[in-house]
N, C-alpha and C positions, 0 to 999 in steps of 0.2 A: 864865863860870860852868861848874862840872863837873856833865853831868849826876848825877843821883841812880842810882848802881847798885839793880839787885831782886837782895836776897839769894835766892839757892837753895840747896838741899841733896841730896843724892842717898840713895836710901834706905840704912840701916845696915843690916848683916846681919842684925840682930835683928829688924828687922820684916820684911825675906825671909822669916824663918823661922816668924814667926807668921803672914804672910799663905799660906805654900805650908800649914802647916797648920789652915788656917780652911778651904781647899779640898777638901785630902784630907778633912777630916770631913763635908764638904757631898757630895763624892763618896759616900767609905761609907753616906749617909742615903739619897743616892738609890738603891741598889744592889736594894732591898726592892722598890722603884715599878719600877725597871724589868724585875725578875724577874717582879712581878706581872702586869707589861702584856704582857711576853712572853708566860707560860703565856693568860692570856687572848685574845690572838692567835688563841692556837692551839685554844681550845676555839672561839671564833668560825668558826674555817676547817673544823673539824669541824661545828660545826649547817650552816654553808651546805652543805659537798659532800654533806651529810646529806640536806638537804631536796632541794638538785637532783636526787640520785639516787632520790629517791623518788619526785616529778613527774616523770623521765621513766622509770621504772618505769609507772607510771599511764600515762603520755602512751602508750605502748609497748602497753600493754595497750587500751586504746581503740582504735587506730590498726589492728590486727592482727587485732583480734577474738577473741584470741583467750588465756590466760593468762599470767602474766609473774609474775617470781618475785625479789623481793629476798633476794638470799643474803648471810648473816652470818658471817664466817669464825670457827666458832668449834673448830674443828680445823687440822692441817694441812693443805697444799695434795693435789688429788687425786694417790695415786701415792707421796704423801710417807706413809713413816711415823714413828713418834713420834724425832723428832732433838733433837739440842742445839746444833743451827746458829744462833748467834743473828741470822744473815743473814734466816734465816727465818722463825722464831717472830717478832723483829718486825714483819715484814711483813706476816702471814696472821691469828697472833694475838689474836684480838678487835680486829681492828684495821683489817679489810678487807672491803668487800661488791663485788659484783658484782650484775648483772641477768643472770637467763637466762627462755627462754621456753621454754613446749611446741613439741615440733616439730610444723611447717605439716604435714604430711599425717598423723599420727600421734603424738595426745600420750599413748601409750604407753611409746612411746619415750623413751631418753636425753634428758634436757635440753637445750637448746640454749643457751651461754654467748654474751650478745648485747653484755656489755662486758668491758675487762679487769677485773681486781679494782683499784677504787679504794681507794688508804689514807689513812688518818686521818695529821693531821699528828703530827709527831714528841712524845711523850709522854701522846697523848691516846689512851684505849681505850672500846671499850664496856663497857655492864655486861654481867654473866653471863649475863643472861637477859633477853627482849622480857616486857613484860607488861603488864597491862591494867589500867585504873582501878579496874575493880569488884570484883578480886581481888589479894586479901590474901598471896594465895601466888605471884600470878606464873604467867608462862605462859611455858615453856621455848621457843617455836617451831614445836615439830616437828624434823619432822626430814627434810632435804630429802637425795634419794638422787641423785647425780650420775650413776652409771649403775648398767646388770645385774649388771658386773660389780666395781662395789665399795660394796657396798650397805653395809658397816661406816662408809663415811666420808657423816657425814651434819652437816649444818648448818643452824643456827636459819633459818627465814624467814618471808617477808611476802608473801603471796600475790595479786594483783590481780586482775580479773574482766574480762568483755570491755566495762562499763559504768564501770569506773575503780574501782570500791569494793573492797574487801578482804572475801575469801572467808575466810583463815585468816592469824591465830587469828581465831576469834570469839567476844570480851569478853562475858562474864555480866554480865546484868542492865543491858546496854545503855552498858557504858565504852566508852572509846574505848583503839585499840593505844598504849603509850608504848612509847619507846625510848630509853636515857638513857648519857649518854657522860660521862666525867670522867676528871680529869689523874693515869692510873697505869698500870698495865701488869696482865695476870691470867696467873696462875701455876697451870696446872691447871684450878682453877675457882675460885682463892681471887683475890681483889682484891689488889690494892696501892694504894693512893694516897698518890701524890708529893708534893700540897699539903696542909699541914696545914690546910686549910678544908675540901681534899675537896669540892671542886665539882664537884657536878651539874649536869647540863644535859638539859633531857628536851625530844624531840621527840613530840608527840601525834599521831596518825592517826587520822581520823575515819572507821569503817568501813563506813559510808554511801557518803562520796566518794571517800575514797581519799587526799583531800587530807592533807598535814601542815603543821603548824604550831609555832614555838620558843615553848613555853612554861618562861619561866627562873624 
């Protein structure tokens, strides 16, 4: 007896053709999920170096006894003036803080820069301005003077105490400080944003403790 042959067939080009194009369509559908999960990445990695930098602002200020100061780049860097280096303006841009304290024997004196300036990841910036729950208009800052001698270049900040809590600003009618970051770039003083959802993301500071918190 012969055994019984299993017919086989190998695919025809026609269905190559519709299976490579069932793919590419399933590629282009994902293209949306994974731009989205990216930009979210990235505002995630913004609240975290956000919050770090704030507790050890705080930590810094307990510790020392004595005041500490979250600077918000919202000029350029000291020495810099107004450029079109785009090396730069990304960098500094609403887009950078640093911690500095009063100097130990003289907090007259120039500031003392106690880290480098940390940057927000690639595409995320701050908002224009730091501002408080219980106003409607917002609180620009202040304005933090790096030294004697360049008192024009001044930048938003966040002030801490030798008990951990925040001296300045201080919120009307008992808000707490926010401070709110989202996926664009600031031009001047004007916003851009890159997602058409235009996501915010706000960090709160409670100015009692000092502490912050992601409130999304």
């Amino acid at each position: 007896m012969f055994s019984r042959l299993t017919n086989s067939r190998a695919f025809t080009l026609l269905e190559l053709l519709v299976v490579i194009g069932i793919i590419a369509i399933a590629l282009v559908a994902l293209i949306p999920a994974v731009s989205s999960l990216s930009k979210s990445s990235g505002r995630k990695g913004a609240i975290t170096l956000l919050l770090n930098v704030f507790e050890q602002a705080r930590t810094l200020a307990i510790k020392d006894g004595r005041p500490t100061y979250l600077v918000f780049a919202a000029q350029f860097p000291v020495g810099t003036s107004a450029t079109t280096d785009q090396n730069i303006i990304d960098r500094y841009f609403y887009r950078s803080v640093a911690i500095f304290e009063d100097d130990a024997t003289d907090p007259s004196k120039p500031k003392v820069q106690v880290t480098e300036w940390k940057t927000l990841p690639t595409g995320i910036s701050l908002r224009s301005e730091i501002s408080d729950s219980a106003s409607s208009s917002g609180w620009s800052g202040g304005d933090f003077v790096f030294s004697a001698t360049k008192s024009t270049v001044k930048f938003p900040f966040i002030q801490f105490n030798s008990s951990g809590g925040v001296d300045s600003p201080v919120p009307s009618g008992g808000g707490q400080v926010q401070l709110r970051v989202f996926e664009g770039y600031i031009s001047g003083t004007t916003e851009h944003a890159t997602n058409v959802k235009n996501f915010d993301e706000t960090i709160v500071v409670s100015p009692l403790s000092g502490r912050a918190t992601y409130n999304p």
